[in-house]
VOPAGU-2260 file (C-alpha; in pm, 1 decimal, decimal comma):
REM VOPAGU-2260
SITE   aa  ch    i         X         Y         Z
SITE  UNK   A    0    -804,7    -947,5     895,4
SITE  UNK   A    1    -864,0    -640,7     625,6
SITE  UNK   A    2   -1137,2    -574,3     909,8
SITE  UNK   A    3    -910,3    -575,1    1136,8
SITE  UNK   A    4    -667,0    -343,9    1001,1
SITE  UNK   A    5    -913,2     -94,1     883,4
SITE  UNK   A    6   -1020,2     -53,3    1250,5
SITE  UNK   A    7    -656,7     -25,8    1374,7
SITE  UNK   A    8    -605,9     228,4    1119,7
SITE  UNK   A    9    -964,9     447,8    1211,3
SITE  UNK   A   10    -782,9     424,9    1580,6
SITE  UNK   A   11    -464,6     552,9    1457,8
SITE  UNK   A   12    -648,3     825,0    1276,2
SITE  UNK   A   13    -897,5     948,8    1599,2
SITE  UNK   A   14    -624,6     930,2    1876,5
SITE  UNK   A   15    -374,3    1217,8    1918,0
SITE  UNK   A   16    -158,5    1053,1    2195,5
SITE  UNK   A   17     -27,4     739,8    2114,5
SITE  UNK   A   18     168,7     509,3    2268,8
SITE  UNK   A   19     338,0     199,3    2153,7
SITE  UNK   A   20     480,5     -59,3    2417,4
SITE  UNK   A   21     704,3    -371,1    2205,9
SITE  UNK   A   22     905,3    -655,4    2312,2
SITE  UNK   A   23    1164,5    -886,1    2167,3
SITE  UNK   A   24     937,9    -990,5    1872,8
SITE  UNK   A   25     999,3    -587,8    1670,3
SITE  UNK   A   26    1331,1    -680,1    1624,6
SITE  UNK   A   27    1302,1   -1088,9    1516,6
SITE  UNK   A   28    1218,2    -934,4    1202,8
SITE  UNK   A   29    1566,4    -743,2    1171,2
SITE  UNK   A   30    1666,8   -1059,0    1219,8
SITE  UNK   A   31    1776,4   -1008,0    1571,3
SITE  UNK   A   32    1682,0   -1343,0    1788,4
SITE  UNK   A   33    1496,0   -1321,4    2068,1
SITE  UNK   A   34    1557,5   -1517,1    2399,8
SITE  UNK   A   35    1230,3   -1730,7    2534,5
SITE  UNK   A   36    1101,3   -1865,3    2157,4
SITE  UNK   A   37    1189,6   -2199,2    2031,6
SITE  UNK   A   38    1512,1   -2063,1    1845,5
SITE  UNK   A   39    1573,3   -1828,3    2103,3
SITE  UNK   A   40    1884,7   -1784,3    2297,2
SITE  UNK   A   41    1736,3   -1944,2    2567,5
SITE  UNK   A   42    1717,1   -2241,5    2371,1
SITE  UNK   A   43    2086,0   -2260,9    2254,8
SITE  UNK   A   44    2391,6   -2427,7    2367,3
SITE  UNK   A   45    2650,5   -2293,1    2558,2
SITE  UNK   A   46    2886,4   -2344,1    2813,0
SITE  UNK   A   47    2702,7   -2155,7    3059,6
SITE  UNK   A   48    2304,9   -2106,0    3028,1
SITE  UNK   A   49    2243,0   -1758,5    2926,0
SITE  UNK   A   50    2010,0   -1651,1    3218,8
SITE  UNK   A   51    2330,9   -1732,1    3404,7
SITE  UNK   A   52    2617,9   -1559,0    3166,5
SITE  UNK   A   53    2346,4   -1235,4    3131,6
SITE  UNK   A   54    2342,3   -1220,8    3549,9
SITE  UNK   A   55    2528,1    -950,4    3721,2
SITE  UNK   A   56    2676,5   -1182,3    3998,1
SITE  UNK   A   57    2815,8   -1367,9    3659,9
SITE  UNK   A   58    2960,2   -1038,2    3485,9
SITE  UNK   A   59    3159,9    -951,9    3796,3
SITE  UNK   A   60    3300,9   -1324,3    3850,1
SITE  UNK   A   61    3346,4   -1396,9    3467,5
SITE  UNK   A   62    3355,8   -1086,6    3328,5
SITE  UNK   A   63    3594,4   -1289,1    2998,6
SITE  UNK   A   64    3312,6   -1544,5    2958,9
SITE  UNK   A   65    3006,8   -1264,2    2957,4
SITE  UNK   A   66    3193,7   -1104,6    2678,0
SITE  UNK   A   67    3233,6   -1399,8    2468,9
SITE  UNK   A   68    2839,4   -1398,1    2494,9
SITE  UNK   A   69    2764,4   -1076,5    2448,8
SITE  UNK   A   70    2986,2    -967,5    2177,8
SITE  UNK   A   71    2869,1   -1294,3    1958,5
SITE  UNK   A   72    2476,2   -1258,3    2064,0
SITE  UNK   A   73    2445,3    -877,0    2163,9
SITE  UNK   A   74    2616,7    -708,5    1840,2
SITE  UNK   A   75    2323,6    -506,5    1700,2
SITE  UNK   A   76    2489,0    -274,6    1541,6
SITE  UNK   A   77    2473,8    -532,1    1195,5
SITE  UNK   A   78    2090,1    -532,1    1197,7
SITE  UNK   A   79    1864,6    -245,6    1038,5
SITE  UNK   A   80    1534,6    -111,0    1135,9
SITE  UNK   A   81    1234,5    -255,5    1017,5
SITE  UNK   A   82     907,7    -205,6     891,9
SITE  UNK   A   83     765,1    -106,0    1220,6
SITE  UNK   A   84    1039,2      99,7    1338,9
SITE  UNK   A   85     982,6     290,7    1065,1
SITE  UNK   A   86     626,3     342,3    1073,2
SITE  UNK   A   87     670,3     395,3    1438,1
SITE  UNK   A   88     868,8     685,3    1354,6
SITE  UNK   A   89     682,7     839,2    1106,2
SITE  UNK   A   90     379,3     854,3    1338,8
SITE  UNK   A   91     592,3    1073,7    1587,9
SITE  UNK   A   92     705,1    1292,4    1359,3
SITE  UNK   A   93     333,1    1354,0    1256,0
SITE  UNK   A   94     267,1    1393,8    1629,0
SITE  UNK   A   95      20,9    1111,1    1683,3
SITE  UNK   A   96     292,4     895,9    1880,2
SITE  UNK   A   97     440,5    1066,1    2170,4
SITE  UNK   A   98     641,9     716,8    2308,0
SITE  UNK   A   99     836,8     397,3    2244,3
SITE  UNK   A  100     817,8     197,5    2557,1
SITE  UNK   A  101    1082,0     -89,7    2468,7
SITE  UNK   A  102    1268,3    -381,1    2635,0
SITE  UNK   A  103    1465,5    -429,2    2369,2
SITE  UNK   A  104    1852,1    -340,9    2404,6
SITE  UNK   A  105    1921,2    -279,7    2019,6
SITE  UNK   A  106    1868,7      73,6    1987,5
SITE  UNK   A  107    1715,1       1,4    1647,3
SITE  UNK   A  108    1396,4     253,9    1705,3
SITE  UNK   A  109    1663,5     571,2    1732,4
SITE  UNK   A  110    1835,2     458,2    1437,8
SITE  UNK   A  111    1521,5     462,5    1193,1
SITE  UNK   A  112    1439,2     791,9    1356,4
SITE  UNK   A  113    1264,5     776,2    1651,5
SITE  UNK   A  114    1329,9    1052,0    1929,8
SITE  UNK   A  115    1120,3     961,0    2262,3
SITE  UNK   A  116    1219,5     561,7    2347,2
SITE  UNK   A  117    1219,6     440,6    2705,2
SITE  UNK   A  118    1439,9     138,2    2692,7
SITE  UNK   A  119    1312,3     -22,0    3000,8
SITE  UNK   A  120    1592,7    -274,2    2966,0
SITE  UNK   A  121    1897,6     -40,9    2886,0
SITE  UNK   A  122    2083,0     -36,8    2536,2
SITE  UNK   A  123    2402,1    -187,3    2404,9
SITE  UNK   A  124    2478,8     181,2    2277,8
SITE  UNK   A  125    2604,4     326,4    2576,5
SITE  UNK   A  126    2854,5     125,3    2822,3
SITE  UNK   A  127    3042,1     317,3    3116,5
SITE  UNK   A  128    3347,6     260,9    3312,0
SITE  UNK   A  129    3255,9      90,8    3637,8
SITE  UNK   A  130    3530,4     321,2    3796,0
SITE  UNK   A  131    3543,0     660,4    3662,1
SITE  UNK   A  132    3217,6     616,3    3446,9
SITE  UNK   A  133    3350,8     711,5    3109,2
SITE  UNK   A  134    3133,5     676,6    2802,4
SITE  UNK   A  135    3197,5     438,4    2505,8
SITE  UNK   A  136    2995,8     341,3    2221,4
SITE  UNK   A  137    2906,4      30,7    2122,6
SITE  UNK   A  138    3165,5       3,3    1840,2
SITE  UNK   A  139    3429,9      38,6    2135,2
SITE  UNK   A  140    3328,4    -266,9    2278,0
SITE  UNK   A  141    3243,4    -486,4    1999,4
SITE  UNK   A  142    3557,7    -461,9    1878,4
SITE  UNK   A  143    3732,4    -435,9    2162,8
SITE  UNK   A  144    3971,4    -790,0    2232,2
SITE  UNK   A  145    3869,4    -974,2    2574,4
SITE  UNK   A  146    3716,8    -752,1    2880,5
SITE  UNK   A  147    3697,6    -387,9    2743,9
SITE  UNK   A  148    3904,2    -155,7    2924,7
SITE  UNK   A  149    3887,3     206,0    3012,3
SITE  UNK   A  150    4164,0     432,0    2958,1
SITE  UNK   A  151    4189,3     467,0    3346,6
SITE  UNK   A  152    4204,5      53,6    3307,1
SITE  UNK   A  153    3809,2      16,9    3460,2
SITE  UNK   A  154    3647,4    -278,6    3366,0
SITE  UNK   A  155    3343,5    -118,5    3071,5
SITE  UNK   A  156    3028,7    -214,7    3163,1
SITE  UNK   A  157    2727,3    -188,8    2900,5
SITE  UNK   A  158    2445,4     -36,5    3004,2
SITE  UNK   A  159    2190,2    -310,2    3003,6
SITE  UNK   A  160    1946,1    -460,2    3273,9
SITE  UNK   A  161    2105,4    -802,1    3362,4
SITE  UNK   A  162    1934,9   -1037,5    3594,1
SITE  UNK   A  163    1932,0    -980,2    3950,3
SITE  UNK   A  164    1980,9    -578,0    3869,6
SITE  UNK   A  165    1643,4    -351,8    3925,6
SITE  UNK   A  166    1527,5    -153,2    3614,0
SITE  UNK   A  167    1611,0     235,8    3598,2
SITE  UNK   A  168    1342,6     418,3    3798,5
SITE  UNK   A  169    1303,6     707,6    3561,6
SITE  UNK   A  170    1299,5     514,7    3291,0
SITE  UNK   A  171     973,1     310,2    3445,4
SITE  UNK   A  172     850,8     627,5    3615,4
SITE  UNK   A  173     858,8     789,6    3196,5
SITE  UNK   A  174     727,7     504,3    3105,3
SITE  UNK   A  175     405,9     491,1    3319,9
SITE  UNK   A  176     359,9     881,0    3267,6
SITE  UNK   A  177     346,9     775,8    2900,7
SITE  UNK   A  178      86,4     525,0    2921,5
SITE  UNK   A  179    -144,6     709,5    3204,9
SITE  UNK   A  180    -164,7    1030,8    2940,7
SITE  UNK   A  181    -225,9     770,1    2641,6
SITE  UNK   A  182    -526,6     819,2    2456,9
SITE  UNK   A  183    -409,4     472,9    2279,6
SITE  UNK   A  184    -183,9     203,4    2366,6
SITE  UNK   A  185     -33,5     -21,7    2131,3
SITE  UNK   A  186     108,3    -358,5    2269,5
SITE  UNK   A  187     263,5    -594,5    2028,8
SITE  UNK   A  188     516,4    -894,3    2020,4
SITE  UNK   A  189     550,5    -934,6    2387,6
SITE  UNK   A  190     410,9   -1232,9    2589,5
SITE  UNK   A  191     331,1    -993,3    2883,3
SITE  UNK   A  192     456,3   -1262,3    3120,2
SITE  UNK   A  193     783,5   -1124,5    3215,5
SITE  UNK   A  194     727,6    -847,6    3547,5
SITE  UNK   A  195     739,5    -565,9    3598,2
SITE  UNK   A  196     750,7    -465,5    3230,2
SITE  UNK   A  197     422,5    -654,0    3170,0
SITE  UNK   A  198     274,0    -468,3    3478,0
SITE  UNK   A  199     312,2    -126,8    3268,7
SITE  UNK   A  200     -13,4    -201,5    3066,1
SITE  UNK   A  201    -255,5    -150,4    3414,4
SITE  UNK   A  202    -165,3     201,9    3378,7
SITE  UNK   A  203    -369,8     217,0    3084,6
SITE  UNK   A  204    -665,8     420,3    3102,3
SITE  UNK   A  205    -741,2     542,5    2746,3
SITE  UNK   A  206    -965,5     455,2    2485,5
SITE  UNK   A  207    -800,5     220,2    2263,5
SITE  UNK   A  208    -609,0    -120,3    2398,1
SITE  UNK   A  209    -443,8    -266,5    2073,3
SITE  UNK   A  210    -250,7    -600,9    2147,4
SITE  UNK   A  211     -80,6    -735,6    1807,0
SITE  UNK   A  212      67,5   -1089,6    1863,5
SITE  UNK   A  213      82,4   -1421,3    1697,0
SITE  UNK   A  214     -71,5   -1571,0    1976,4
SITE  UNK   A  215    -314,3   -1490,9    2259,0
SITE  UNK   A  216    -211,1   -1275,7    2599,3
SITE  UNK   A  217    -370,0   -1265,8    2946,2
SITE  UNK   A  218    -449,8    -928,2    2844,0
SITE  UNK   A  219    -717,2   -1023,2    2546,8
SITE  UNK   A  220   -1011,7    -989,6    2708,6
SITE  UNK   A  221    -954,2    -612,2    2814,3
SITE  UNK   A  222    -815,9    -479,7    2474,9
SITE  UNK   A  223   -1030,4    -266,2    2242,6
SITE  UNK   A  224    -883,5    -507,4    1916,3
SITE  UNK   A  225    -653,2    -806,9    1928,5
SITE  UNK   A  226    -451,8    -855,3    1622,0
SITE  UNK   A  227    -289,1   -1215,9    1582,5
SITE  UNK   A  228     -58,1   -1156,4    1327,8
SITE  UNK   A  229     331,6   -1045,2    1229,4
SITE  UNK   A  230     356,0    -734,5    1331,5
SITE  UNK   A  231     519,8    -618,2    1021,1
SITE  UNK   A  232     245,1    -769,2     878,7
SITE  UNK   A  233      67,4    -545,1    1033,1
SITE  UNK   A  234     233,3    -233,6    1025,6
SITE  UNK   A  235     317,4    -239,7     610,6
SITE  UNK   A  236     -76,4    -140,7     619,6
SITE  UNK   A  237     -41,2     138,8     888,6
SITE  UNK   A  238    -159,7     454,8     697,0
SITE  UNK   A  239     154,0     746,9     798,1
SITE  UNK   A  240     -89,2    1019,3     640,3
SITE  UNK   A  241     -54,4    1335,8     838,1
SITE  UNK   A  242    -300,5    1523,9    1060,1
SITE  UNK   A  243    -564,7    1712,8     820,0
């Protein structure tokens, strides 16, 4: 493994356009649960299964019942960055990462600094009015009793991909500018099963494929170095020295 990371490191170090594409598994270690793994949401009890609660056709029948969800599973505004997250953003700011490419909704990688994220999935930070399309934060709705409510009475709706709605085309199009340009493309925690996200990584034509998960991908045999490992792990041993 020291291998391992000493290689990932000497590719951090050559490549001047970086970019890093995570799933669900960057935040489990905020201690934000993630949907498809044994504890995962998916694998919990409700009245309603969650595929079906996080479904747009649900939120505008049973708008009370998606918010019972979503304000007791959704709330990340508790959790703190992590190890990664941070080390993600210290590799922008030395200009060796130009992109987060993320389908999380937590909108942890702004808050431990980072500036370019494409949340392919949206982000419990911003929710609009379905009828006049006011902003409100996230606070505003977590806290808000029942179905939050605009102040023109409009139903607030949060600004996240749920099933059966199409992903934000300039997000993707951002996205797969990102990855085209890459000169390296780091791929971690993210089973690469779930379309069209997982598509993204075809775009790739750099020089450096990393994949960093704790087990094997479809994707192994065309990466430059497969890491199968915790990603914080991992990045604890990412050297942040600047550009000499």
């Amino acid at each position: 493994m020291d291998e391992k990371i000493e290689m990932f490191n000497k590719m951090i170090e050559e490549s001047k356009n970086i970019v890093f594409f995570g799933g669900a598994g960057v935040s489990t270690e905020s201690g934000i649960p993630d949907f498809r793994s044994r504890d995962g949401l998916y694998n919990q009890h409700y009245k309603y299964p969650p595929e079906e609660i996080l479904s747009h056709t649900f939120f505008m029948r049973n708008p009370e019942e998606f918010y019972k969800f979503y304000k007791d599973k959704m709330n990340s505004l508790k959790y703190e960055p992590n190890i990664t997250h941070l080390k993600l953003a210290e590799l922008e700011k030395m200009g060796k990462l130009k992109a987060v490419i993320t389908q999380n909704i937590d909108g942890l990688h702004q808050k431990a600094g980072s500036k370019t994220v494409y949340e392919l999935h949206g982000s419990v930070l911003r929710n609009y009015c379905m009828k006049c399309h006011k902003f409100y934060d996230a606070e505003y709705v977590f806290k808000s009793k029942g179905i939050p409510k605009c102040s023109c009475s409009g139903t607030i709706k949060p600004d996240v991909v749920l099933y059966e709605e199409g992903l934000d085309e300039e997000t993707v199009e951002n996205a797969i500018k990102a990855i085209r340009e890459a000169d390296m493309l780091i791929v971690a925690v993210t089973s690469l099963t779930v379309y069209p996200a997982s598509g993204l990584i075809r775009y790739f034509n750099g020089k450096h494929l990393v994949l960093i998960n704790r087990s094997s991908t479809s994707y192994d045999n065309f990466a430059t170095l497969v890491i199968n490992d915790s990603l914080g792990k991992v990045f604890e041993q990412v050297e942040s020295k600047s550009d000499k």
